[in-house]
C-alpha positions in Angstrom: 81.6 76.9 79.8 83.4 74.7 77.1 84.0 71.2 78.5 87.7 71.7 78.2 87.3 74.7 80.2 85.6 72.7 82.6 89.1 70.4 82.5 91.2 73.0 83.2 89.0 74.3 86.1 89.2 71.5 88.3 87.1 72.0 91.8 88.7 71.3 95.0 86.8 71.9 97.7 86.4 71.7 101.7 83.9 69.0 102.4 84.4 69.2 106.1 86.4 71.8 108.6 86.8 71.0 112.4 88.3 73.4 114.5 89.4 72.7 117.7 90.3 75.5 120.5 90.3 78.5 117.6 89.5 81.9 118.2 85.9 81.8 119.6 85.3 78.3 118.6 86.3 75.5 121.5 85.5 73.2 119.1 83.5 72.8 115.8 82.7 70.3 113.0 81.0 71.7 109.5 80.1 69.8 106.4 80.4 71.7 103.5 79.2 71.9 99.9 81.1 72.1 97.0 79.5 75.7 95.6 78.8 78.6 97.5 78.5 78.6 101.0 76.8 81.9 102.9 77.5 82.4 106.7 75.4 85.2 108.3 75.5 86.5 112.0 75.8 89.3 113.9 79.1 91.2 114.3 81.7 89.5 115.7 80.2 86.2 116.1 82.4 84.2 113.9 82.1 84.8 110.9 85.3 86.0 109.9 87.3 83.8 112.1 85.7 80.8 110.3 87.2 82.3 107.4 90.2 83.2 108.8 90.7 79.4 109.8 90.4 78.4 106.3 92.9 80.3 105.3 95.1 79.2 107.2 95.2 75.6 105.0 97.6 77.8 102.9 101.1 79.0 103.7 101.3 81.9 106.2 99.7 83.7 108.7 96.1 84.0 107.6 93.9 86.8 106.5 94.3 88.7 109.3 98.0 88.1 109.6 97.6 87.5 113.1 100.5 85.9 115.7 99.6 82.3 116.4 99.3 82.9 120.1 96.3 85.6 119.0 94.7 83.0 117.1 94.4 80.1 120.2 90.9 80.6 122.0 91.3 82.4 125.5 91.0 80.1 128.0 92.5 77.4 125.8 95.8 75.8 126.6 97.6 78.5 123.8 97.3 76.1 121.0 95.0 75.5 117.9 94.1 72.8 115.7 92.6 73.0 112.3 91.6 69.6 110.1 89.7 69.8 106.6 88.9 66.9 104.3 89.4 68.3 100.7 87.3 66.6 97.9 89.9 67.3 94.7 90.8 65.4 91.3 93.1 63.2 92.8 90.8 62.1 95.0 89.7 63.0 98.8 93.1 64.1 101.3 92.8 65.4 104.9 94.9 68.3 105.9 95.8 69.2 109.6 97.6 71.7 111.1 97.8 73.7 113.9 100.1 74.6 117.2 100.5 72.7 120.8 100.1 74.6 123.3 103.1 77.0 124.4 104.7 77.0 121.0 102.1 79.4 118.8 104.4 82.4 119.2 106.7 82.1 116.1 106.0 81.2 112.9 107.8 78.4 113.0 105.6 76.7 115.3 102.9 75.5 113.3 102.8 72.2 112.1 101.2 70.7 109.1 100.0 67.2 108.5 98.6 65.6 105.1 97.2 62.1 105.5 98.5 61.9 109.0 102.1 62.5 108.1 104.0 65.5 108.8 104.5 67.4 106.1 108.1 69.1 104.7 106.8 72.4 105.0 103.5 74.4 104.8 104.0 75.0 101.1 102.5 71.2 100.9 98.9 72.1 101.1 99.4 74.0 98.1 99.7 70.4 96.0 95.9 70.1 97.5 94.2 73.6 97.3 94.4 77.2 96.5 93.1 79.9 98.5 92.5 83.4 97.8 90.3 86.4 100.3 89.1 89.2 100.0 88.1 91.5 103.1 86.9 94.5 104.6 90.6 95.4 105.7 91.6 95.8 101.8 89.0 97.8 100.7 91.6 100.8 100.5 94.0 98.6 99.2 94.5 101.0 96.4 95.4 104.2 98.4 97.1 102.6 101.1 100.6 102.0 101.8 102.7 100.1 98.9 103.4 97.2 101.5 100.1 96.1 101.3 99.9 95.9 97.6 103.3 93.8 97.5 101.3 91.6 100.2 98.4 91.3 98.0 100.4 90.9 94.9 102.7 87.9 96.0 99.4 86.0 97.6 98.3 85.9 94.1 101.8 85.1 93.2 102.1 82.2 95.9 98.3 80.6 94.1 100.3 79.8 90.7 103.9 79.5 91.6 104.3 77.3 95.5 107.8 78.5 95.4 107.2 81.5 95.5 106.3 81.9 99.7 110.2 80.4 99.5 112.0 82.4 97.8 110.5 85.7 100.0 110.5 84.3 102.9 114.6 83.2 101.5 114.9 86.5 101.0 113.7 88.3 104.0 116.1 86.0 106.5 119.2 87.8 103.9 117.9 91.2 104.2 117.4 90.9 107.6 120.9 89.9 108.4 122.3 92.6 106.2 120.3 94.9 107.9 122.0 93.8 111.2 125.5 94.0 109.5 124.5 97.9 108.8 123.1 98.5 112.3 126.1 96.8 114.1 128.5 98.7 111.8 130.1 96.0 110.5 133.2 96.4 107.7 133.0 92.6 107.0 133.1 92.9 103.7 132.7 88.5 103.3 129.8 88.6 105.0 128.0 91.5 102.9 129.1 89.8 99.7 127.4 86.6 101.3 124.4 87.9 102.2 124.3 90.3 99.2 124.5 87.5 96.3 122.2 85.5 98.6 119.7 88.5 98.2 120.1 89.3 94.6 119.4 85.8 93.3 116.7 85.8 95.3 115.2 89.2 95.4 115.6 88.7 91.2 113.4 85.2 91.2 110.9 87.2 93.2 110.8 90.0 90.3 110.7 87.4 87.6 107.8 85.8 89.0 105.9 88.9 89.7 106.1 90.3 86.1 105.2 86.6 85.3 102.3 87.1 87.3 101.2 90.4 86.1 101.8 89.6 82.3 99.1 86.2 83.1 96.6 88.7 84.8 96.9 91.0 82.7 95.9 89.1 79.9 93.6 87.1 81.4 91.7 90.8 82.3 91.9 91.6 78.7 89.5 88.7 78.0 86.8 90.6 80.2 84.1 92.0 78.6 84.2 96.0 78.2 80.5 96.5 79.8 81.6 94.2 83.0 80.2 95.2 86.2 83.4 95.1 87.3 85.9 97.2 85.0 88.9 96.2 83.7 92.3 97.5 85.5 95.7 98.4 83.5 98.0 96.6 86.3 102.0 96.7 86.2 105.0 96.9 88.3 107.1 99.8 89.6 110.4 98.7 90.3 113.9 98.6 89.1 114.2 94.5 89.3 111.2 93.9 87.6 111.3 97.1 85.0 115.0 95.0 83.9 113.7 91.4 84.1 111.8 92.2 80.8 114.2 92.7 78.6 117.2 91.6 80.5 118.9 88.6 81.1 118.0 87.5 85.0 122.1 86.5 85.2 122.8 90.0 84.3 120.4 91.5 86.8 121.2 90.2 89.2 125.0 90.9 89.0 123.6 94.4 88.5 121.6 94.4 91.5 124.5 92.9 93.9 126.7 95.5 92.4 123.9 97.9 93.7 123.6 96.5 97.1 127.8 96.6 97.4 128.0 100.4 96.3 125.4 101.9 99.1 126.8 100.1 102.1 127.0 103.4 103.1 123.8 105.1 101.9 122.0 102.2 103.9 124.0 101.8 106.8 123.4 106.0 107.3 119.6 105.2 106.9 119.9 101.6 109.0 118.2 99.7 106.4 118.3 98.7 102.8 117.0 101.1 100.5 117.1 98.7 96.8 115.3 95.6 96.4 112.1 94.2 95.0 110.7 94.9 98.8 110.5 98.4 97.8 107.8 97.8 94.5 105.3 98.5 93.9 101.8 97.6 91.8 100.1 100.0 90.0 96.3 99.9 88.8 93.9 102.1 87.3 90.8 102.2 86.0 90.6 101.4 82.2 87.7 102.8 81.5 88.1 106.0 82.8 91.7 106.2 82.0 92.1 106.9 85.8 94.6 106.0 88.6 93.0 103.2 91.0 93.3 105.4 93.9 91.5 108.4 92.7 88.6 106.3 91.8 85.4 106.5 94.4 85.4 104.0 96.8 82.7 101.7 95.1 84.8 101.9 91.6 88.2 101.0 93.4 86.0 97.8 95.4 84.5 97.1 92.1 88.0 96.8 90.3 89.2 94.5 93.4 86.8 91.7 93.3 87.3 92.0 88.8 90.7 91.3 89.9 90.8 88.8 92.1 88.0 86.8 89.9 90.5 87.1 86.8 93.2 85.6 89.2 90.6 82.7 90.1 90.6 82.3 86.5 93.8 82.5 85.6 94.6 80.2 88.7 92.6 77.7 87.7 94.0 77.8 84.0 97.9 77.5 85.2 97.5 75.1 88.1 94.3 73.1 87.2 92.4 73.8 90.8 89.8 76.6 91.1 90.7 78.3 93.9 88.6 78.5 97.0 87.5 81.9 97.4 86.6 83.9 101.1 84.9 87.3 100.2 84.5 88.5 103.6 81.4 91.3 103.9 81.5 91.2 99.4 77.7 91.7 99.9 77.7 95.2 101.8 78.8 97.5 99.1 78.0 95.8 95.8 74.4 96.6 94.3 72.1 94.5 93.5 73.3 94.3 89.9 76.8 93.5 90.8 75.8 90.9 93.1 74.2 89.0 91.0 77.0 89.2 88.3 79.2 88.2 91.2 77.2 84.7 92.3 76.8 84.3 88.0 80.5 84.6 87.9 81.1 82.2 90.9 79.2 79.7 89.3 81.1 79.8 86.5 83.9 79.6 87.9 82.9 76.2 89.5 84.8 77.3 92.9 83.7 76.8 96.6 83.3 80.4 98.0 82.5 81.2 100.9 80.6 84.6 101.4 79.9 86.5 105.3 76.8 89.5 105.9 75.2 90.0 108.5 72.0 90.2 106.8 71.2 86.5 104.7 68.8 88.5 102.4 71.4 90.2 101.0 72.3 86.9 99.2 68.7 85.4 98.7 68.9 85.0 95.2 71.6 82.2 95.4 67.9 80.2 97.7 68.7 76.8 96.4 72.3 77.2 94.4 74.3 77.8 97.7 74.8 76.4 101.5 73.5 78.9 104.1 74.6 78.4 107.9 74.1 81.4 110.7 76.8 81.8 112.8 75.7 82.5 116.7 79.2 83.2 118.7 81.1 79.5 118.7 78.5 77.5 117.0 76.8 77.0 113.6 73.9 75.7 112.4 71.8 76.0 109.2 70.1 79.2 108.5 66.6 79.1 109.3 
């Protein structure tokens, strides 16, 4: 790694978590290393809900896109707190958040804190650190329903562009209230017009900034090598919004796309929803060398292609924003051979990220004996591995 490389891939990294009244954990305090950091255990002792908090120092809901009041320990008072020192370029910054007790049923009830003060929104953190998972749950990512791989697609969005979370979330609250219009069956044609130029210059800035997103991977994939242990993917978008964006301007798309929303009223209020938008897209993969469509690939190929891409998003992530982000690979060990797994920890390193890696079996990782952190996780408390 060049030393400008090395500029542009900044580390920021956890250097200690405490958790207070989350999921099994009553309360916990870890310091952490700045490189890879292995937590074994059995099933369901932990593991994944340590990772789960940690990704919860990033706007939304977590990894397991879980209610706030599931995420409280039973027994507890129905609140959470998490706090995290983070060791970045700018110095060392302490990041809270959480809910009281009695208010972790909406999203809008957790809070955020940097340095002790409230913070604007959530989207803050993202000044601080990045965060990107992969687990079990999106190991058929690729066959699965198309919701899931817009989800996964504007998470990588939301690591390179903070506004991102915005503008869907913006976006969501408009179709949402047209879709009530439709359901009520309203006539008001003010209000649709309201809600529908709301929604197309919003729904348009979310297109823009996926194709954005998918032109930057998909170069940055391009610059893999051909004989990687984990193939390159041909990635792109399906969708009228983002089809246009390339070659249109986003002022005449988005009149296009109002004009679109205005002229199936009808269409939508028959099916009670709305039919056009960029929450209909879709991304598209396959495997480049085999010229075949992600989801006909065998299920090691299709988990192979998913951690290639999500490492040429750490890369490209650290490039545009100037933090490595920190990784959680939840079970990566399980179903990569022993070739793969060591290309994987070789990339890590490379990478210069903090990534934190869950088995149930340590020895599955024993190669990385003296380059990583190992701590066993024994239901609510952690220790170092023996």
């Amino acid at each position: 790694m060049t030393e400008d490389t090395k500029q542009l891939r900044q580390q920021s990294y956890i250097s200690k978590l405490t958790l207070t009244n989350f999921r099994n954990y009553a309360g916990l305090s870890l310091e952490l290393d700045s490189g890879a950091v292995v937590l074994s255990g059995d099933n369901g002792a932990g593991k994944t809900n340590l990772l789960e908090a940690i990704s919860l120092l990033t706007p939304g809901r977590g990894l397991r896109r879980a209610p706030y009041a599931d995420v409280a320990r039973e027994g507890g008072d129905g609140g959470f707190a998490l706090h995290a020192c983070i060791e970045g370029p700018e110095g060392q910054v302490e990041i809270g958040t959480g809910v009281s007790g009695g208010d972790g049923a909406g999203e809008g009830g957790r809070r955020v804190r940097i340095n002790g003060a409230p913070a604007r929104s959530a989207e803050a953190m993202l000044e601080w650190l990045r965060v990107v998972w992969l687990t079990p749950a999106m190991d058929g990512l690729f066959p699965g329903p198309a919701a899931d791989r817009r989800r996964f697609l504007d998470r990588l969005v939301l690591a390179i562009d903070p506004s991102h979370g915005q503008r869907a979330l913006d976006y969501e609250k408009a179709m949402r209230g047209r879709n009530r219009l439709l359901t009520e069956g309203s006539r008001d044609g003010g209000w649709f017009d309201a809600i529908e130029t709301q929604m197309a210059e919003t729904g348009v800035a979310i297109a823009a900034a996926r194709a954005e997103l998918v032109r930057l991977l998909a170069a940055m994939i391009d610059r893999l090598p051909g004989d990687s242990p984990f193939p390159q993917a041909d990635i792109s978008l399906a969708g009228e919004l983002e089809s246009e964006i390339a070659f249109a301007p986003a002022v005449d798309v988005e009149e296009r796309f109002r004009a679109v929303l205005a002229n199936g009223r009808e269409r939508d209020r028959a099916a009670g929803r709305t039919l056009d938008g960029p929450h209909r897209s879709d991304l598209l993969v396959r495997h480049r060398p085999k010229s075949m469509p992600a989801e006909l690939c065998s299920t090691g190929e299709q988990k192979a292609l998913l951690v290639g891409i999500v490492l040429s998003h750490a890369r490209l992530t650290g490039e545009m924003s100037g933090l490595t982000p920190i990784l959680l690979l939840d079970e990566i060990a399980a179903h990569l051979d022993g070739g793969r797994r060591a290309a994987l920890f070789s990339i890590l390193e490379e990478l210069n990220c903090q990534a934190f890696m869950t088995g149930t079996d340590a020895a599955l990782f024993s190669s990385l004996a003296g380059r990583a952190q190992f701590l066993t996780v024994d239901h609510g408390s952690v220790g170092p591995t023996g």
